[in-house]
Structures are given as structure tokens and as C-alpha cells.
N, C-alpha and C positions, 0 to 999 in steps of 0.2 A: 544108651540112656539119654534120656532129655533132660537139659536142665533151664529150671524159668530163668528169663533174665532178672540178673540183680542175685539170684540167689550165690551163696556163701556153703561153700562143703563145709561142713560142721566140724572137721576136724584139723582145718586150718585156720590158723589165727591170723588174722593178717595187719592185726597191731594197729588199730582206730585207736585203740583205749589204753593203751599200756600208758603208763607214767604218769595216770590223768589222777586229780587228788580234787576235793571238795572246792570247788571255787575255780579250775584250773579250765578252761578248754579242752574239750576232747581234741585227743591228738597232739596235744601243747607238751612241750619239753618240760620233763623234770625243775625243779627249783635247786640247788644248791642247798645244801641247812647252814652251811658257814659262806653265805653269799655276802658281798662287802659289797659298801657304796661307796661311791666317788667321792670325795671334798677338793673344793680347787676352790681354798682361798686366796683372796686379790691381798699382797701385799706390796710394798712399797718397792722399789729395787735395789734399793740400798740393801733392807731387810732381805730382803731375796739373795741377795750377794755374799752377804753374809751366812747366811743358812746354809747356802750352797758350799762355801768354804768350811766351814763346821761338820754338813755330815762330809765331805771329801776326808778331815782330818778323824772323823770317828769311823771312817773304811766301811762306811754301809749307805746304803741306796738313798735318794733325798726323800721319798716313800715311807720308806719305812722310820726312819727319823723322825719326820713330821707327821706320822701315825702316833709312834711310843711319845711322843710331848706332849699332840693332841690326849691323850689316853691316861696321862700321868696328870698334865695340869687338869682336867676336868674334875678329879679328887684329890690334888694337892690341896692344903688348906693354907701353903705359902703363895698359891696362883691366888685362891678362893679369897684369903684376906686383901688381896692385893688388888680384885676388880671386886669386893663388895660393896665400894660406895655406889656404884652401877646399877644395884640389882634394883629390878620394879617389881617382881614379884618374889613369892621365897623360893629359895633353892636347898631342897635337902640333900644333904650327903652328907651320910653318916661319918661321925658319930655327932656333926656340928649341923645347924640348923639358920643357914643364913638368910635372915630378916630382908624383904622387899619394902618400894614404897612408888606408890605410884603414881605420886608425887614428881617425884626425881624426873628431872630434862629425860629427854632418849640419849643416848651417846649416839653421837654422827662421829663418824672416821670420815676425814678430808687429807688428803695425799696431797702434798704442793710439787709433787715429783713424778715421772714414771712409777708405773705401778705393772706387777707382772702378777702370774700365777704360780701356785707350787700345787701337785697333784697329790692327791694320797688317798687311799682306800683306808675305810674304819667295820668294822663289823658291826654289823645291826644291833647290837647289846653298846655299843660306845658308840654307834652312831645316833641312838634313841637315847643317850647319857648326854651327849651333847647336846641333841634338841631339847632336851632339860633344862640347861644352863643356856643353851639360846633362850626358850620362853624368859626364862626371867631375868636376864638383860634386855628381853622385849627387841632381839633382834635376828639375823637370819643364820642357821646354822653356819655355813663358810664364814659370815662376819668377825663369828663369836669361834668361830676356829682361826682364823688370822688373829684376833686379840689373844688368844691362847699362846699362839709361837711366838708372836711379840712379846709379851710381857713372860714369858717361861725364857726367853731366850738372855734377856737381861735384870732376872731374876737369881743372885750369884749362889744362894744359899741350893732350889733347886736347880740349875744348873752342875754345880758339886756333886750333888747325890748323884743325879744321870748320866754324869762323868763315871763315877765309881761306881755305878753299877753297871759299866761296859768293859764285861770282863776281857775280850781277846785283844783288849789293846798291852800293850806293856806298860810299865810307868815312863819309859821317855816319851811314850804317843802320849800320855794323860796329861805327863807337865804341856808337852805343846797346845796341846787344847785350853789347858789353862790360861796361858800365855797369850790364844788367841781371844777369848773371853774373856780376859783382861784390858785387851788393844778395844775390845765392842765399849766396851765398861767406863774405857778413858779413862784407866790405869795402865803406867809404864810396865 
């Protein structure tokens, strides 16, 4: 039997189109549904040093650390009240309604030190939560993700809670942490 060229036996699939979805390229890989993006905000080194000794003492990855702070301060209303005078446009999160003006200087971040990076993956639902609160500080995701760990990091009331809600440490791991967020604090 002859067969045209190009032609395709009908009963073999040879997998052009599997995994293809509206918008996708034929023949293109699958999407992930819990696919994370990267943030690699620029902070100081000092801060950096510090962060890094911090998650060392909470016994989990710098990663994930500075995901759960990023993800916590975005709806705390102890981060929220704390860079309000900031905002130029409003930012909602519930159940509080924080007022913009656009008015208000930009905030510039100026380093007078070395300046490094900390890596961290956010889920698209915290990553699209943050470009929230970037638009209305009117600046660039990672920015507004570095003002997040800075100001969560020396923040003592949420820092406490995120202490106590890290359950596998013991209480002598919790006081040490304490102890060390004390020494950032410029408390003995």
C-alpha cells in the first residue's frame, strides 16, 4: 500500500496538539495552575544580613521567609498603617480602605551602602496582591516588596505574631529570636 507524503495513519496520535489550551502555541508545554513568580528585591546588606540570620534562627529557607512576610505584610494593617503616608493611589484590603493622594512626593529608596538581593517565589494571587500595593505607592513590584521586609522586619508588634505562629520551633528557639530582634531594634 502507498501512502502520500505528509500523510498521518489515522490511528496514531503523534502529539502536535496535546497540552495546547486557548492562547497556548500548538505543541507549547502545559502551564502549571500554582505557577510562582520570581521577586528579587534589592535591599541594603546590612538588611540582607540580618534577614539572613533571622531565617537561619527560624530553621527555614531565606525563600520562603521572605515569601510568608511578603504575603503577611501585604494585609497586615500594622505594615498597612505604617507605609500609609506613601500611598498615591487607594489601596483596598479588606476590611480597611486606605486613602491615596497624588499629591504626595514618589518615595525614592537611596542605599548609601552595598546593596544585595534576596530571591523568593510569590503565587500569582500574592503576586497580583502586591502589584496592588505597588500601583498605589506608584512603584515597582520588587521595590514595594523590599519596603515590605524592611519595615515587617522592624515592625515588633508583627514581628511577635510571626514569631508565634512558627510552630516547630521550641520556646528557647522563640526567646533567641526574640533576643535577636531585639539586638535589630537597638534594645539590649
Amino acid at each position: 500500500m502507498l501512502r502520500r507524503e505528509g500523510a498521518r495513519h489515522p490511528k496514531i496520535d503523534v502529539g502536535y496538539n496535546k497540552g495546547t489550551r486557548e492562547g497556548d502555541k500548538i505543541g507549547s508545554r502545559k502551564m502549571r495552575s500554582d505557577k510562582k513568580v520570581d521577586v528579587k528585591p534589592t535591599i541594603s546588606d546590612r538588611t540582607k544580613r540580618q534577614f539572613y540570620k533571622f531565617s537561619e534562627l527560624c530553621e527555614l529557607p531565606v525563600k520562603d521567609v521572605a515569601q510568608q512576610l511578603i504575603e503577611n505584610a501585604c494585609t497586615s494593617s500594622l505594615i498597612l498603617d505604617d507605609i500609609n503616608h506613601w500611598f498615591r493611589r487607594d489601596y483596598v484590603c479588606p476590611p480597611a480602605i486606605h486613602k491615596g493622594n497624588i499629591e504626595r512626593p514618589r518615595l525614592k529608596i537611596i542605599f548609601n551602602e552595598e546593596t544585595g538581593k534576596i530571591n523568593t517565589r510569590l503565587s500569582q494571587e500574592n503576586y497580583d496582591q502586591l502589584c496592588d500595593l505597588s500601583y498605589s505607592l506608584d512603584l515597582p513590584p520588587t521595590t514595594t516588596a523590599a519596603i515590605l521586609i524592611k519595615r515587617s522586619l522592624h515592625n515588633r508588634e508583627f514581628m511577635f505574631d510571626y514569631v508565634r505562629s512558627l510552630k516547630h520551633l521550641s520556646n528557647e528557639e522563640k526567646n533567641e529570636l526574640h533576643a535577636f530582634l531585639r539586638k535589630i531594634w537597638g534594645f539590649k
